[in-house]
N, C-alpha and C positions, 0 to 999 in steps of 0.2 A: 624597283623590281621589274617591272614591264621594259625596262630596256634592256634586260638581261633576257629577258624569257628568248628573242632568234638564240641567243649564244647558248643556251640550255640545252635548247632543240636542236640545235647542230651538233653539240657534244654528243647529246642521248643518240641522236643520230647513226654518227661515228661507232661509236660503242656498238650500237644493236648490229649494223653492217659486221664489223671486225670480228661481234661474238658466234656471228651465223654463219661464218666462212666469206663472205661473198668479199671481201678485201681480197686482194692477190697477192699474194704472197714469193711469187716469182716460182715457186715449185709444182712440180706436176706429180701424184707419184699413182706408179702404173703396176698390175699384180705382175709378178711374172711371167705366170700361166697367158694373160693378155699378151703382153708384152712378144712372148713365143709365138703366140696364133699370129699377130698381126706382123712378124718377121717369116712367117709360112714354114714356123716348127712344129714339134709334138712336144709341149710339157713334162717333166716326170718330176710331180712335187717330192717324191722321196727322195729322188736323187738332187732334186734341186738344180735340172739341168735339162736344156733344151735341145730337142734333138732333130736336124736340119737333114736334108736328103744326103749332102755332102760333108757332116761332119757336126759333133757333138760340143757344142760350148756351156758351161756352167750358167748361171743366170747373174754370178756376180759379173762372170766376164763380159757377156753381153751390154751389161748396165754401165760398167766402165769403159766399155770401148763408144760408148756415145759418150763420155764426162760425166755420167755417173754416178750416186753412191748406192750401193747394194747394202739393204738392210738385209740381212740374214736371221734374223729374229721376227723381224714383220714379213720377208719375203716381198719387198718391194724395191722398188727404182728411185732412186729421186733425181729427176735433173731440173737444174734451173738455180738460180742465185737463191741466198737467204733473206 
């Protein structure tokens, strides 16, 4: 049993990191409203669409035009692999 106990502790290990988020997961996912500000728009959660000096884009369209997927039910972004 004692030579089991590193292999234990490295498992439990693993688990507690993976169950706490701190693994990486390759995704990032970002609000909209964020997302807006830090592109220099004005948000309209109603409409669900971000509005720029020079012209109005939806928040899915923005999310896709980096690769993308717009959840529309969370209202978020997600890029990066799975």
């Amino acid at each position: 049993m004692l030579t089991r106990r590193p292999l234990v502790v490295a498992l439990m290990l693993g688990l507690a990191v993976t169950a706490t988020g701190c693994a990486s997961s390759g995704k990032v996912r970002v609000s909209s409203a964020k997302r807006c500000a830090a592109h220099g728009g004005t948000y309209n959660a109603g409409a669900k669409s971000c509005t720029y000096t020079a012209s109005t884009k939806s928040a899915a369209q923005t999310c896709q035009s980096e690769g993308g997927y717009y959840d529309t039910a969370a209202d978020v972004c997600e890029i990066g692999a799975e």
